[in-house]
N, C-alpha and C positions, 0 to 999 in steps of 0.2 A: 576196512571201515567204509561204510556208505554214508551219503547224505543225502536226509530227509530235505534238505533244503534244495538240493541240487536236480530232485525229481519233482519237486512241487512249481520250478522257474521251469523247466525242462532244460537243462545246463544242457550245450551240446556238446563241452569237453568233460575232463574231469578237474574238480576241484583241488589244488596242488597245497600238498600240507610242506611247512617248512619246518629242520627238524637241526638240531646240534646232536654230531653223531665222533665217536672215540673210533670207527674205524668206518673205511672207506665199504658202500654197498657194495656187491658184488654186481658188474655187469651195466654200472652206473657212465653213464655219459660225463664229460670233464674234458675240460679246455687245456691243451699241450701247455707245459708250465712257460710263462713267461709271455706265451701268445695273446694278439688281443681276442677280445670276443663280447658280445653282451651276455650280463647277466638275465636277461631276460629272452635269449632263444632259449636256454635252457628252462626257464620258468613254460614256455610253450609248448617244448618238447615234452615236459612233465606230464601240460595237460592231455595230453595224446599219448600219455602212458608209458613215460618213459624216463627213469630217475635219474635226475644229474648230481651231480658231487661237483661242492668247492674247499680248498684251501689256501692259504696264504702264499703259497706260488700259483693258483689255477685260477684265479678270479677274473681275469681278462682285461679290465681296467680299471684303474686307480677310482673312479667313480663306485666301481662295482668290488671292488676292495674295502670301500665305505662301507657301503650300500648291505652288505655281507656282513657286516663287525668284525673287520681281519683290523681295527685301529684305525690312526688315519693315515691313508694311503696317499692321501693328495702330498704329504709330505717328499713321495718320492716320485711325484711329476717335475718333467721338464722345467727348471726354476724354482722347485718346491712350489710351496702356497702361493708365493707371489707372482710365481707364474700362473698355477692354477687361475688365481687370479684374475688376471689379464687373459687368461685362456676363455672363461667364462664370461668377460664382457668386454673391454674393447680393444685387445689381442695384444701379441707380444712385439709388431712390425717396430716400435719408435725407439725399443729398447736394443742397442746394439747386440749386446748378449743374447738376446732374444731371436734377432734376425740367423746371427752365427747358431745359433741350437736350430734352429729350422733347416736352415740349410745341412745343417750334420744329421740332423734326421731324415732330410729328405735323401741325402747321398745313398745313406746306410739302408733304405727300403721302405721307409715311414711310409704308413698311408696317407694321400696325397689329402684327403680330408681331412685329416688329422692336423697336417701341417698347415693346410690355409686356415684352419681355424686358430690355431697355438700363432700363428703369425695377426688375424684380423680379428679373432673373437668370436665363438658363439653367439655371442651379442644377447644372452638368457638375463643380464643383470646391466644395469647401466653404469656403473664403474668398478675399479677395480677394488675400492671399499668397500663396496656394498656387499661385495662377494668375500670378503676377510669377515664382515659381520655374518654373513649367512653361514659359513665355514666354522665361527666360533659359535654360532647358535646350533647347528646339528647335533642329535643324538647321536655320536661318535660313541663305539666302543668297543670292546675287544672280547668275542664271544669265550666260553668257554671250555671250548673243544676243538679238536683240528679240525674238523670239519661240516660243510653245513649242507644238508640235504635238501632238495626240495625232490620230493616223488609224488604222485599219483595217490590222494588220500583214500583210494580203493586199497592200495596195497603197505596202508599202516595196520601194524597189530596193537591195537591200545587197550592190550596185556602187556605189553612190552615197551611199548613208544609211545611219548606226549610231544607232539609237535607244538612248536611255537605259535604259529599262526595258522591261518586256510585261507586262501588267496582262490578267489573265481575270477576267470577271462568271463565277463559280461555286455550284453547288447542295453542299451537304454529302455526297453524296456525291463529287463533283467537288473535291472541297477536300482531303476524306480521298485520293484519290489524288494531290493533288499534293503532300500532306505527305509521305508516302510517298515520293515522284520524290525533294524535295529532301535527303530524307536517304538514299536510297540508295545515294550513292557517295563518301559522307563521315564520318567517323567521331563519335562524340557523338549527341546528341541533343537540341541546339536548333540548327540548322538553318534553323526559320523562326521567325517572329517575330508578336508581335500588338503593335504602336506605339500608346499612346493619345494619339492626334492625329485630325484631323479627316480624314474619308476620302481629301481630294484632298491631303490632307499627307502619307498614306503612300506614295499612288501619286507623287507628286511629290518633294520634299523630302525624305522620309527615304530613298526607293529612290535619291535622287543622291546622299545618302552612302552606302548602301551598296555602290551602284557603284563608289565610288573605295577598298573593303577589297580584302584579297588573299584574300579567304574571303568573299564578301558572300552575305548573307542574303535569304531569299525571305520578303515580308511580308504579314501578312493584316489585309486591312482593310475599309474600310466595319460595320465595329461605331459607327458616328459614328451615331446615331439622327434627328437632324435630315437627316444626308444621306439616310439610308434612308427616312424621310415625305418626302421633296421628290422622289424613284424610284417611290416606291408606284405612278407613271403612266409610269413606264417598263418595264414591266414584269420590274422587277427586287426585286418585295419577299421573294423569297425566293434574291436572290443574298448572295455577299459579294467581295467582290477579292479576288485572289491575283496579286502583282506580283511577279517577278523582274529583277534588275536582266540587261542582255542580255547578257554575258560568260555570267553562271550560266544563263541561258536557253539560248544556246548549249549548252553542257553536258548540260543535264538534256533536251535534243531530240536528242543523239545518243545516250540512256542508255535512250529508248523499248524501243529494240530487244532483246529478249534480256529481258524486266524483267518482274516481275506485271503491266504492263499489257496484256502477250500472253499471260497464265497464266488459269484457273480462276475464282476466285474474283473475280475484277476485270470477267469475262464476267458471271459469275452478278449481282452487284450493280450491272450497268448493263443485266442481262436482254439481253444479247447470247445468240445461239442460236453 
């Protein structure tokens, strides 16, 4: 499957469909069960053509076990939720429990970032409430298949397969035309969205709520900053995502035509002659 939209911004990747699949692709990329990893080298590696497979032992971490619909996985972080917690804003040091799980995961091989953060905080939320309220406000929930595809939406057959979402790696000015697209044939202006969640939670979990509105929303994400240092070697430090769920994707691929994307000023700012 190609996209009209993908050749009209001049994408220099390919646009990565996300898909709920009953059996694992052949040949597909996947995280050693139980390893860490992000979910989003493999979102990278898609775009360069190359399909990765997740399930509920391969997701890499409890974020991206969210972030994925495998339920909620912060449940089985160091301290549960309340660690989570305190992981996310200003750490587990004061709590004895906390300091003893540090130092047992530090023995046993934890990564050293891992543990000063789970000891001092990411510092993303400014208390450890605030993050039980963000926790119980997430689109949590539990897909319905074992596993979950992200590939190369060159190599969907939609005879066969409807993907959940289309997520594009985008430059700013590739961003500005796709805000544009998604409000052009709709009235208002919010249209699209910026989720503060963790990058593979918007491509993920919040795009499979918005797939299930009558109006769904196109979202901009990777503003996640840890996702964006763990990409710096994918060569994406100066992307950000831009996900549509595929219903609206549909839509905004037959609205190319006739639109500023074949006008003036859309040449001029990608220096097309």
């Amino acid at each position: 499957m190609e996209s009209t939209i993908g050749k009209a911004i001049r994408l220099e990747t390919e646009p990565v469909a996300v898909l709920f699949a009953d059996e694992k692709p052949e040949g597909a990329g996947q995280f050693a069960t139980g390893s860490w990893g992000c979910v989003m080298f493999l979102l990278a590696a898609a775009s360069r053509g190359k399909t990765g497979v997740f399930d509920r032992e391969t997701y890499g971490c409890v974020g991206g076990g969210v972030g994925l619909g495998f339920g909620n996985a912060y449940e089985s972080f160091p301290g549960g939720i309340p660690g989570f917690c305190r992981f996310l804003s200003t750490g587990n040091s004061s709590d004895p429990a906390g300091s003893a799980m540090a130092e047992a995961m530090k023995n046993a091989g934890a990564r050293s970032e891992f543990v000063e953060h789970f000891l001092h905080g990411e510092r993303y939320k400014k208390s450890p409430e605030l993050v039980e309220k963000f926790v119980a406000a997430a689109p949590i929930t539990e897909v319905p298949a074992p596993y979950v595809v992200m590939k190369p939406l060159s190599l969907v057959d939609p005879e066969r397969e409807s993907p959940v979402s289309v997520t594009f790696l985008v430059t700013p000015d590739q961003l500005s035309a796709l805000v544009i697209l998604a409000n052009y044939d709709r009235p208002g202006f919010e249209n699209v969205a910026v989720p503060y969640l963790a990058a593979c939670q918007v491509v993920g979990i919040m795009s499979y709520r918005e797939a299930q509105s009558s109006a769904p929303r196109c979202l901009i994400g990777l503003t996640d900053i840890s996702a964006r240092n763990y990409l710096k070697s994918q060569g994406a430090s100066d992307k950000l995502t831009f996900t549509i769920p595929f219903a609206r994707f549909r839509e905004m691929e037959a609205n190319v035509a006739g639109s500023f994307l074949e006008g003036e000023t859309w040449s001029s700012v990608i220096g097309r002659d």
